[in-house]
C-alpha angles and dihedrals in degrees: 000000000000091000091052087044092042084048086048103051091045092052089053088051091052099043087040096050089032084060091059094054095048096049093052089050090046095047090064091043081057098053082042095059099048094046094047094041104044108099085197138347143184134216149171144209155114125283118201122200123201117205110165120298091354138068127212117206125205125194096215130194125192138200130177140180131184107261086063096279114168143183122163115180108215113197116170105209104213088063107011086238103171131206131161124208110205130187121189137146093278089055151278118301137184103224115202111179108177082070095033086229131122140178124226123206144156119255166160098218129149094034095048107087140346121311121176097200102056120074109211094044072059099047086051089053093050089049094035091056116073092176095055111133124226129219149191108231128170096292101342145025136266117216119203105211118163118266125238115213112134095178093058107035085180081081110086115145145026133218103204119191126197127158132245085277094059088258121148126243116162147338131222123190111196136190127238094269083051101251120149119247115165120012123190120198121194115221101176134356112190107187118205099026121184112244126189103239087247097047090108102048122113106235093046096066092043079058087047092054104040085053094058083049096057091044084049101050103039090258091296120176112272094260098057089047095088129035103247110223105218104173144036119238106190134004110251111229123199113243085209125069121180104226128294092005126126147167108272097166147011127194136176129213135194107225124174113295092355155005137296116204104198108193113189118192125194143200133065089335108034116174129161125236117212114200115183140148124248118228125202109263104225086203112044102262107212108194114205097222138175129225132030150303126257125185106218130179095285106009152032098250119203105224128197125160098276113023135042112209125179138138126231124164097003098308140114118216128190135193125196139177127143084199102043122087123242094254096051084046082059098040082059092044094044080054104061097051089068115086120321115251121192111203 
């Protein structure tokens, strides 16, 4: 009678712990399916970017249709600064509307690295990584893969969390000493939306913005829609210096309908600083670039081997170094998104 109680009791605890195992595992299947077999999907949620002592919070919006289409809708939400990120089958542009510009580049994005906001970038991750951890939280489970940001090496980790459904909640990407440093919470995810066949084209969502600025702005001319920034108020300095650099001249330049700050800093690491304002483009300015595209604390930077460009607050920077890596470009940029300080 022990021994059969003894039986019993063993084969509970199998088919209880085994269980476990099988739910994690099919949690993942779960996520899998509806990624895979979602033809197009939309979601919504908040994005929060640590740098240094501050964090910068974007409203984003995602859509997304078979034939890798993309739009995600970046809104910071401190200075509804706008800028949208497509992908369709003539390229990958960074869409800014409040100055009715964009820049058009080739590109992998969004597979070649991690994004936190895209499923299936994040499905990739979860399948790519065969040391990721499993574990039991609340009603679901958060799985640790490696993250996959080259141009950030501080990244190192993710904290993925799905319910018990296989349904998506956050994100958390994390650095070595496992701070937090961009969180990304999902607010609604509807599989299977419905998109018009010209949704993703370029031109139709210029005529969509320039709609809700219209509606906005109680159908005001073009040149009263955004607020020109002629002047600049106060130089920008970067809060990060590669070593043994320093500013060695400023000069500022008139330029039509504005001004253009140039820093050049000297030393073992010179780079140059561009300052200038950004004025509204009556006629939709698309710029052919190269390189790629890097979502900082405030901005969406565009990043080649040897210059950083991005706008924020109405105004364009620029940094350039034909000696300095990609990654140092970026430490200077990172560092200027962070509070202004006037010297």
């Amino acid at each position: 009678m022990k021994r059969k109680l003894f039986f019993i009791l063993m084969l509970g605890l199998f088919f209880l712990s085994g269980c476990g195992k099988v739910n994690e595992k099919d949690a993942i299947n779960n996520f899998e399916k509806k990624i895979n077999g979602a033809k197009s999907y939309y979601l919504e949620g908040k994005l929060d970017i640590v740098n240094n002592e501050d964090v910068y919070t974007y409203d984003v919006k995602v859509s997304y249709m078979e034939n890798d289409n993309y739009k995600v809708d970046l809104v910071n939400t401190v200075n509804s600064h706008q800028q949208i990120i497509l992908r369709n089958n003539e390229g990958v542009y960074v869409i800014s509307p409040k100055i009715n510009k964009s820049f058009k580049f080739q590109s992998d994005w969004p597979y070649n690295n991690s994004q936190v906001y895209l499923l299936k970038p994040i499905l990739d991750d979860i399948k790519n990584d065969d040391s990721k951890s499993f574990e039991k939280v609340d009603d679901g489970y958060k799985i640790v893969v490696g993250a996959n940001y080259p141009n950030n090496p501080k990244l190192t980790h993710e904290e993925i969390y799905l319910d018990k459904d296989g349904n998506i909640s956050k994100v958390v990407v994390l650095d070595k000493d496992g701070n937090s440093e961009i969180t990304m919470s999902f607010n609604k995810i509807d599989y299977g939306k419905k998109f018009d066949d010209n949704y993703f084209d370029l031109r139709t969502i210029i005529d969509v913005e320039e709609e809700n600025n219209n509606v906005n702005n109680d159908n005001t001319n073009s040149e009263e829609k955004t607020k020109e920034t002629s002047t600049i108020e106060d130089i920008i300095y970067p809060m990060y210096l590669p070593t043994n650099t320093y500013l060695t001249n400023t000069e500022k330049v008139n330029k039509d309908n504005g001004e253009r700050l140039i820093l050049t800093f000297d030393g073992d690491n010179p780079f140059m600083l561009i300052e200038e304002t950004a004025t509204y483009e009556k006629e939709h300015l698309i710029v052919p670039t190269y390189g790629d595209l890097e979502l900082m604390a405030s901005t969406v930077a565009i990043v080649n081997e040897n210059s950083v460009n991005w706008l924020d607050n109405d105004i364009e920077y620029y940094v350039v170094s034909d000696k300095l890596s990609k990654n140092e470009l970026l430490n200077i940029a990172r560092s200027i998104s962070v509070i202004p300080v006037s010297k």
